[in-house]
N, C-alpha and C positions, 0 to 999 in steps of 0.2 A: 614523722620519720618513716611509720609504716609507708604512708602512701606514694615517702618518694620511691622508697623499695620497691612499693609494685611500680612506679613508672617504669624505673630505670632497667626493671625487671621484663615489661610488657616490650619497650626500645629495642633488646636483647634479642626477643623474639625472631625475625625476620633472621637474623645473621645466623642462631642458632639452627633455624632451618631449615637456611640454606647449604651451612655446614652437614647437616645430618643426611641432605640429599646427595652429598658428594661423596665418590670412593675415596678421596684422597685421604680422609679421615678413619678409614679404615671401618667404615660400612658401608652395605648391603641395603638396597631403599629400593624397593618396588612398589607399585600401584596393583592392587587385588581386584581381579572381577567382582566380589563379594563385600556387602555390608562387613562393618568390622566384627561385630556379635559371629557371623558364618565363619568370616574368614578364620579367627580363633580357633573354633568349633574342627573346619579343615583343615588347621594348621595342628591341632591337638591329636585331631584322629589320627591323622595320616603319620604323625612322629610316633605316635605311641604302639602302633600297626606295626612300628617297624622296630621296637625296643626301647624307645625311649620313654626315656620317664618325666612328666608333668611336676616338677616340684612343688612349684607355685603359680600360679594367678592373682593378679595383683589388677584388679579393677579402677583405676587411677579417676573416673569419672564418676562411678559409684563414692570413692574418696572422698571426692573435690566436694559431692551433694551431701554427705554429710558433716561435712565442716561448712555448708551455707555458700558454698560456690557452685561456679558453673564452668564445666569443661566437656568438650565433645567429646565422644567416645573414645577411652584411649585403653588399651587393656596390653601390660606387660607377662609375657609368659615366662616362665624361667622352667627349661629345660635340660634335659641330658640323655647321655648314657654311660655310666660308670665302668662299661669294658670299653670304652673311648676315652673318654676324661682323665680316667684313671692313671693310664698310664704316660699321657701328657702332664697331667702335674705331678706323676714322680718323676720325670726328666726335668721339670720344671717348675717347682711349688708355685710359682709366681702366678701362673696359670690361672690356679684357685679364685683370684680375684675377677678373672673374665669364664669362668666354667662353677657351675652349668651356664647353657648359653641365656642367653636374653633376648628374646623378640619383642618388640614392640608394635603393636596394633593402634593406628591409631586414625580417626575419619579428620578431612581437612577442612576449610569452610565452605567446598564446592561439596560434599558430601560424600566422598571419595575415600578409599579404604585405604593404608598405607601399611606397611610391610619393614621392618626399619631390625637389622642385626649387625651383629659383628663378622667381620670380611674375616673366612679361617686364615687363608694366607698373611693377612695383619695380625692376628692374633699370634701364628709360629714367630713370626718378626720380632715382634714387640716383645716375645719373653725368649729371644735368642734359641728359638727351635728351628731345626731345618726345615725346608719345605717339603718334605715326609710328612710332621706335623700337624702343616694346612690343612695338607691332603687327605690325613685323618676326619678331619673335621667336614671337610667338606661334601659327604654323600647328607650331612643337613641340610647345608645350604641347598641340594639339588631338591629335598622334599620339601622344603618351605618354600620353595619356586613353583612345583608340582602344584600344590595345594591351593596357591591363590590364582592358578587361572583358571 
């Protein structure tokens, strides 16, 4: 049973993706000039330079090697700023479940860095905030653009 799991699991892949490369989905997917370990690294300094606070680092490849698997570098950041956030999920508690934000770091088979968050304008959407909201959100998305080229 496990192994159909992971087939049906590994099948998923491609579509999975190629959904995560599209905005329609309501993310953010870029290609970094930088290794993913840098890209992090510029992605950490340059938010935190600016107010933001690093919550977590979630090493998803360091993970996988200690449970006996193999995954190419993928490294989830979970970020914020609690005079931004804040007052988004008290207009909208809902919020809470996509704040602080989520970046994902993650290199491809060609060895290639990728860049993969949540679009702010999707985010006001989906928890019925105006497009004030977004706009909050969004001088992030301008420095995690910054940072990976």
């Amino acid at each position: 049973m496990r192994s159909g799991t992971t087939i049906a699991f590994l099948l998923l892949i491609p579509l999975v993706a190629s959904a995560a490369a599209s905005d329609e989905v309501g993310l953010i997917s870029r290609e970094s000039a930088y290794p993913v370990a840098k890209t992090v690294e510029r992605i950490e300094s340059t938010l935190t330079a600016k107010g933001a606070k690093v919550f977590a680092r979630i090493d998803h490849g360091r993970e996988a090697a200690s449970a006996g698997l193999e995954l190419r570098p993928a490294v989830l950041l979970i970020v914020g700023n609690p005079k931004v956030g804040t007052p988004l999920m008290d207009a909208a508690p809902t919020m809470g479940i996509d704040l602080p934000l989520r970046i994902l770091v993650w290199q491809d088979d060609q060895d290639r860095a990728h860049v993969v968050w949540n679009d702010p304008g999707y985010l006001a959407k989906r928890h019925g905030l105006d497009a004030a909201a977004g706009k909050a959100l969004a001088p992030m998305s301008r420095l995690i653009e910054a940072a990976i080229k």
